[in-house]
C-alpha positions in Angstrom: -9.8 -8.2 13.3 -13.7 -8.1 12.7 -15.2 -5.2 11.1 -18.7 -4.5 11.4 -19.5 -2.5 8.3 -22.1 -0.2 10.1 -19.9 0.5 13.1 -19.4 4.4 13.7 -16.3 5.3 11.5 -12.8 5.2 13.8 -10.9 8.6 13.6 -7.7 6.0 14.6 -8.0 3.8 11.8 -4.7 3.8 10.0 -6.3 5.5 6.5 -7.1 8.1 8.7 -4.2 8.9 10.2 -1.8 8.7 7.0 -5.0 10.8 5.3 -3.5 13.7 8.7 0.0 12.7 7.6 0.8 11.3 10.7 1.4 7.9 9.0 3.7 8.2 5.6 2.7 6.3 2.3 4.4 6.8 -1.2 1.3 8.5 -2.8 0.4 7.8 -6.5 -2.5 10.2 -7.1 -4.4 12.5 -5.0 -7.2 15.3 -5.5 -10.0 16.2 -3.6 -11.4 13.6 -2.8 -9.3 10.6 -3.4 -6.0 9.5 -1.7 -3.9 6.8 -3.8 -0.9 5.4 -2.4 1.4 1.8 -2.6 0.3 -1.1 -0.4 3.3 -1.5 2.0 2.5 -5.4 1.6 2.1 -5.9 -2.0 0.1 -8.9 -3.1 0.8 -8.5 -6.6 3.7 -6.8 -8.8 1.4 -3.7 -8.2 -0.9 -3.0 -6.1 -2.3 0.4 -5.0 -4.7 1.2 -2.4 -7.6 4.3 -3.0 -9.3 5.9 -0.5 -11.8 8.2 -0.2 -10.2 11.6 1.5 -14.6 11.3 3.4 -15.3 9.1 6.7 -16.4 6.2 5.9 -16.2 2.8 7.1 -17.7 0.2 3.9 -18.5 0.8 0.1 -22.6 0.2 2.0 -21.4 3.4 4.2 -20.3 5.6 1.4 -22.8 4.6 -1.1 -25.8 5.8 1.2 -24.1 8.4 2.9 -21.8 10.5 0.4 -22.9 13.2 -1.8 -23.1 12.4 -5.8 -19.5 14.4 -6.1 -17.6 12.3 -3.9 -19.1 9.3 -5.6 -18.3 10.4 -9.2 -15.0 11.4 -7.6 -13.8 8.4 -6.2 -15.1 6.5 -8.6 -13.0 8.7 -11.4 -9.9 8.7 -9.2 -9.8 4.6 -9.4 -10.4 4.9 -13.3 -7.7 7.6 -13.4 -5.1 5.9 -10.9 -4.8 2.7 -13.2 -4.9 4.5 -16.8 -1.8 6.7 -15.4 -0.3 3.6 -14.1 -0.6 1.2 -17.3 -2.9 -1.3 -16.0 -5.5 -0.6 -18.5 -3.7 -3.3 -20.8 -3.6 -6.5 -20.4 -5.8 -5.9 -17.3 -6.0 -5.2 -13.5 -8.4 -5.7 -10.7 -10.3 -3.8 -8.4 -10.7 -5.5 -4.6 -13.1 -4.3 -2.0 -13.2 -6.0 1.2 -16.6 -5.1 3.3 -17.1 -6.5 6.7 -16.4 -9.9 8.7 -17.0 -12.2 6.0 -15.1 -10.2 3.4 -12.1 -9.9 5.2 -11.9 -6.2 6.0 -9.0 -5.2 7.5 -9.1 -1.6 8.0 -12.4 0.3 8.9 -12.2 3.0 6.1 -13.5 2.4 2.6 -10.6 1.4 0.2 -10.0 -0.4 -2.9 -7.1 -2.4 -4.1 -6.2 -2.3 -7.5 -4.2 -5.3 -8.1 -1.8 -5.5 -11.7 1.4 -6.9 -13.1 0.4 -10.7 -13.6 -2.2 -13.0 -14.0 -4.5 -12.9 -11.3 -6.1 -16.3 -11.3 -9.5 -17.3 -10.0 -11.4 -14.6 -8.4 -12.3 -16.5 -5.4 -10.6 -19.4 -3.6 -12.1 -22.9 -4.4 -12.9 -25.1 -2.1 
């Protein structure tokens, strides 16, 4: 599924629903503005998803339209979310998928933290 990153945010988006509790998740972290749970398809040994707890559909959506506290808040709650899981050392990272070309899946700003092995290449050659 295409996702147009400037698209009105969808209220039935599946962040949004578990964000209601209508959808379960095994949540690592939350506060007030950040939601941080396990990805029910892993893609590496670990691998958690953040959200922001706002409506937003992209990381362009957020960045122009949230206040400077939910910024410094989500951008705190990835920091804390992998110091409190041990991916600090020997390394870990952060995935953002915006629009068509990126490959986002879901139309609600989230970031994978990805840990537990090497990682490889950042992108695919070829």
């Amino acid at each position: 599924m295409a996702i147009n990153p400037t698209e009105p945010y969808d209220d039935e988006n599946i962040f949004a629903k578990i964000l209601r509790g209508e959808i379960p998740n095994k949540t690592v972290y939350e506060d007030d503005h950040v939601l941080a749970f396990h990805d029910i398809n892993p893609q590496a040994p670990h691998h958690i998803l953040v959200i922001p707890k706002g409506k937003y559909v992209s990381w362009d959506d957020f960045s122009a339209k949230a206040s400077e506290v939910e910024i410094a808040g989500f951008v705190r709650g990835v920091g804390h979310v992998a110091r409190e899981a041990g991916m600090v050392e020997p390394g870990y990272r952060l995935l953002a998928n915006i629009g068509h070309d990126g490959h986002q899946e879901v139309p609600h700003l989230h970031v994978h933290i990805f840990a537990g092995k090497p990682l490889g290449p950042m992108l695919m050659r070829g």
